[in-house]
N, C-alpha and C positions, 0 to 999 in steps of 0.2 A: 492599479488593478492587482488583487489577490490570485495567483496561480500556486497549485499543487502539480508539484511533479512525482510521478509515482511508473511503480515496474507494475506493468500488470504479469500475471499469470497467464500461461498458456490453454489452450483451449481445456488439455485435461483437466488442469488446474479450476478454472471457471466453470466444469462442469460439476464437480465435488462439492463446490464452497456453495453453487448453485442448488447442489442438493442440499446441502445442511439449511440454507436459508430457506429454503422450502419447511423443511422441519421445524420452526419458530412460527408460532399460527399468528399473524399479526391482531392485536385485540387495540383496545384504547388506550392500555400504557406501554405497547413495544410496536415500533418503526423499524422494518428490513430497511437494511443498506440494498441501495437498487444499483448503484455503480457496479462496473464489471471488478472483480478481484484481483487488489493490488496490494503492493507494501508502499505504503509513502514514503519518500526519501527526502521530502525537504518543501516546506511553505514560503513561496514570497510572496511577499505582505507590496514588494514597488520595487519594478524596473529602474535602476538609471542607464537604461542604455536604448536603444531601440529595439521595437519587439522582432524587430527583420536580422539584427545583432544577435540578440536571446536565443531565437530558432538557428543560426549557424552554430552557435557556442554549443546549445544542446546537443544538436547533429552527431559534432565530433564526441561529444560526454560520450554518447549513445554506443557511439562507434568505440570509442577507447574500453568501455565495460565489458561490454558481450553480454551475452546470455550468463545467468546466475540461478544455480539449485537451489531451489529454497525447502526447507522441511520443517513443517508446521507442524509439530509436536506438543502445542499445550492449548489450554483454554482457560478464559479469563478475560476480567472485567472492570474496564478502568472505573474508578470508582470516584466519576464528577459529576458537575450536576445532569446533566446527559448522559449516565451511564452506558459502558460502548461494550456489548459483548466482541469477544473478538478471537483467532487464533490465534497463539504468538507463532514466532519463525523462530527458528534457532538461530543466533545472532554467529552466522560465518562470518569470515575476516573480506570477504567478495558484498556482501550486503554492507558493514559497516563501512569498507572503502569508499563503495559506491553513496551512501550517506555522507560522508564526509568528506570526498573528494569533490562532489559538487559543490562544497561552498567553497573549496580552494579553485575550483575550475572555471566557473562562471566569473564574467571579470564585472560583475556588479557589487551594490553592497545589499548586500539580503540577510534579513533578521531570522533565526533560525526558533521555532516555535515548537515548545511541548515534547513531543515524543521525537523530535525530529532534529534535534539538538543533538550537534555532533558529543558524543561523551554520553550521551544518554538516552542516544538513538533506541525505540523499543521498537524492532518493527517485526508487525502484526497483519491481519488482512482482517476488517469489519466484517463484523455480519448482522448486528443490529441495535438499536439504541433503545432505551429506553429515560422512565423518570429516576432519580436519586434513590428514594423510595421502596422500590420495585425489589423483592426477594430474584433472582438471579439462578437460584440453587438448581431449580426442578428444569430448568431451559438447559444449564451445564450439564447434569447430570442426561437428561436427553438426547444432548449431542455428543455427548461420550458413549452412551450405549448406541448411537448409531455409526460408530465408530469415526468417527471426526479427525482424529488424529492418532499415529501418526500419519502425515501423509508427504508426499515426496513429490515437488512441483519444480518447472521451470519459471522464473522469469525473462520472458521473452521478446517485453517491449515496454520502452520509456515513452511514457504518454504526461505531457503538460496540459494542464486544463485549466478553464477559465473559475477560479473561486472552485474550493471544494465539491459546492453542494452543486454546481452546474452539470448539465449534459453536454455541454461542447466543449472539444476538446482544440486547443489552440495547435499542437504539432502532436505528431505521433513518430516516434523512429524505430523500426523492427531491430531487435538487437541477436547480432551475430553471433552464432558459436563459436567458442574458441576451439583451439586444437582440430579444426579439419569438423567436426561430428556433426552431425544435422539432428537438431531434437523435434 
């Protein structure tokens, strides 16, 4: 079974990215991401271990990171056959750990896929896909005049889900502030 692990943004966060995706009028060649707004930090493709294993290993991951600022500073569009508009994040050394400590943390063997590939980790929050095709220019330009970025978010919670494109979520862990702070 396919799981995405991903940080979502906190409510402010989810309320912003929620407006911008409001801003993309959905037509016949562009798809909103309807997922709540996250950064993925890592795809596994297959458990070798039990899934009751995976959710204690996560637990601790969840527990050792804390809470992570993320600041979403640009706009841009992967350019595959699914073209993904997206925010990037500014690539802290707190996201990048958190990327690449999960494949040293977790004690399975998990293939690390695309954007999510320790070393060339790009992490981003979706906001909508479209075809190959598709001009991009007047939807960017859009969300930069309705000022889109910069913008200054928590990551507040590591949520595991079943296959990307699912609504159910297999574990959820609220991740704690460091240093005493409540955000």
């Amino acid at each position: 079974m396919k799981y995405g692990v991903m940080l979502n943004l906190s409510e402010e966060g989810q309320e912003h990215i929620q407006r911008l995706r409001s801003l993309i009028i959905p037509n016949n060649n562009m798809r909103i991401i309807r997922q709540p707004a996250h950064i993925s930090i890592a795809f596994v493709e297959e458990l070798k271990m039990g899934d009751m294993k995976f959710a204690e290993e996560m637990e601790k991951f969840a527990h050792e990171i804390g809470q992570i600022p993320v600041k979403l500073s640009s706009l841009g569009v992967f350019d595959n056959a699914k073209k993904t508009i997206f925010m990037g994040a500014e690539k802290s050394q707190a996201l990048v750990d958190a990327n690449y400590n999960f494949y040293n943390y977790v004690t399975g063997g998990f293939m690390a896929q695309g954007y999510c590939i320790p070393g060339k980790f790009t992490p981003h929050v979706s906001l909508a896909k479209t075809h190959a095709d598709m001009d991009t220019t007047k939807v960017i330009r859009q969300l930069e005049e309705a000022g889109a970025v910069p913008f200054d978010a928590i990551a507040n919670r590591l949520t595991i889900r079943f296959d990307n494109k699912s609504d159910m979520d297999f574990a959820r862990f609220d991740l704690k502030p460091k240093g005493g702070r409540t955000q």
